[in-house]
C-alpha positions in Angstrom: 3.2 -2.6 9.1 1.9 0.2 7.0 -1.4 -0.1 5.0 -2.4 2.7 2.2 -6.0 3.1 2.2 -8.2 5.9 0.6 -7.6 7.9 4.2 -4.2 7.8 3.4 -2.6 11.0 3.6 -0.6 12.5 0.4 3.2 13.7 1.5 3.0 17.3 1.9 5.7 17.9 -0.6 4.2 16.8 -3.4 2.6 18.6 -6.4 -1.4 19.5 -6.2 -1.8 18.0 -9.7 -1.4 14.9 -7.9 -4.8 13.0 -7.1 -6.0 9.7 -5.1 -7.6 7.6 -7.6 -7.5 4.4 -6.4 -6.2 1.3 -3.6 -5.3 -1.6 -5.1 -7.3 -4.8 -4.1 -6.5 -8.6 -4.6 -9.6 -8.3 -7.1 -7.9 -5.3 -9.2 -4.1 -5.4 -9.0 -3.0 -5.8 -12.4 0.3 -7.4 -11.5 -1.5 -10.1 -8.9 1.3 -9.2 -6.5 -0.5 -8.1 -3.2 0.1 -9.9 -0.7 2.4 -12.1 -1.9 5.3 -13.3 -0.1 8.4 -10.6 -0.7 5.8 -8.1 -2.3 3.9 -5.6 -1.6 1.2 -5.5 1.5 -0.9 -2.2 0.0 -0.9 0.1 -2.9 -2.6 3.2 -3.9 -2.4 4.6 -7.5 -2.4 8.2 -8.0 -3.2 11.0 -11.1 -1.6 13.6 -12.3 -3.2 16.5 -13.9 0.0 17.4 -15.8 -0.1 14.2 -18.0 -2.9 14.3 -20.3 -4.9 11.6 -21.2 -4.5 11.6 -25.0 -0.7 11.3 -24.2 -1.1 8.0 -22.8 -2.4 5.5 -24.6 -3.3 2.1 -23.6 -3.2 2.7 -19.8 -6.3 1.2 -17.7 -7.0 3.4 -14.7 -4.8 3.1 -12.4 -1.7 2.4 -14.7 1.9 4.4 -13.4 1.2 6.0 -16.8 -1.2 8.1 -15.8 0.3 9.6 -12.7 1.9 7.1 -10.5 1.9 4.6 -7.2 3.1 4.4 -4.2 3.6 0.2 -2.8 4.4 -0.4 0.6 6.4 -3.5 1.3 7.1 -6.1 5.0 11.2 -5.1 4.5 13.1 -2.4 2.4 15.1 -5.2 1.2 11.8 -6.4 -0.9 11.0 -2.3 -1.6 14.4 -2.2 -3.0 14.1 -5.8 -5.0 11.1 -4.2 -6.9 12.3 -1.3 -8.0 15.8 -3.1 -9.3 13.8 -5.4 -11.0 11.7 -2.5 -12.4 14.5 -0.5 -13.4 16.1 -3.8 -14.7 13.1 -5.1 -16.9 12.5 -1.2 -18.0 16.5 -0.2 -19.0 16.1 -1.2 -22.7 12.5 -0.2 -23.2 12.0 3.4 -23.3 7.8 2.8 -23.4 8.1 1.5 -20.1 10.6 3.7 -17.9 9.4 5.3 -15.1 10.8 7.3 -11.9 11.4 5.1 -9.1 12.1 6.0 -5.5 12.5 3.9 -2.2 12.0 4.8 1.3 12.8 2.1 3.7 9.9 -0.5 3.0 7.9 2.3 0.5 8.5 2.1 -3.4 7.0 5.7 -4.9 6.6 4.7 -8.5 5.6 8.3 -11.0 5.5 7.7 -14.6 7.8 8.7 -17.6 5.5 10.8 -19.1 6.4 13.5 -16.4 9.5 15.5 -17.0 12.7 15.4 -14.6 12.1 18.8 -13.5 8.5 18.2 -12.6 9.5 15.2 -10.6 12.6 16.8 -9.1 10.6 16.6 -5.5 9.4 13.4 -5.6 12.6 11.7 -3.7 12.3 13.8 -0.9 8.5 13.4 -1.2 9.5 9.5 -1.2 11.5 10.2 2.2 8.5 11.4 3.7 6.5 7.9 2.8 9.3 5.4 4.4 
C-alpha cells in the first residue's frame, strides 16, 4: 500500500508553482475520512503559486482551493467512488468544482480556481501517481 508523507516525491510533470504544504493526519483531516474503511489510507495537500490567496476566500490551509491533493486509496474501485461522488456532489455547484483525476488507487484532486489550460498536464501527471 502506498503512504504520502512529506518525503513524498512530486510527479515530475507537474508545474513548479506547485508546493508540499502539508500530510493529512487523523487530527487535521477536515473530511474525518483517513483511514476509514473504502477511503483514503494517506493524503498530502499541495499549493499553487498561480492561485492567489485573495482569490480564495474561506479556504483553511490545506483546502483543494488553494492548490490541490493528492489521496491514495486500498483499491481503485474506492479511488474511483470518491471522485464520482465528488464530481456528483460538485455538478450543480460551481463554488465547489474542481479537477479530478484517478490513477489506479490515487485520486489527484487540483482546484477550480486553476484554468483548463494550466491543468492540461495534470492527468498524465495523475498517471504517474497510480
Amino acid at each position: 500500500m502506498r503512504t504520502l508523507t512529506t518525503r513524498t516525491r512530486q510527479p515530475r510533470s507537474w508545474p513548479s508553482p506547485r508546493v508540499l504544504s502539508g500530510v493529512v493526519t487523523e487530527d487535521n483531516d477536515p473530511n474525518n475520512l483517513l483511514g476509514r474503511p473504502n477511503q483514503y489510507t494517506s493524503k498530502i495537500t499541495f499549493t499553487d503559486s498561480r492561485i492567489k490567496a485573495g482569490d480564495v476566500t474561506g479556504a483553511d490551509p490545506g483546502r483543494v482551493e488553494l492548490g490541490g491533493a493528492i489521496e491514495v486509496f486500498t483499491t481503485a474501485a474506492d479511488a474511483q467512488a470518491r471522485a464520482d461522488y465528488i464530481q456528483k456532489v460538485t455538478k450543480g455547484m460551481p463554488m465547489l468544482v474542481e479537477y479530478d483525476y484517478v490513477s489506479g488507487p490515487v485520486l489527484l484532486r487540483v482546484s477550480r480556481y486553476l484554468t483548463p489550460t494550466q491543468v492540461a498536464d495534470d492527468k498524465t501527471g495523475a498517471a504517474s501517481l497510480g
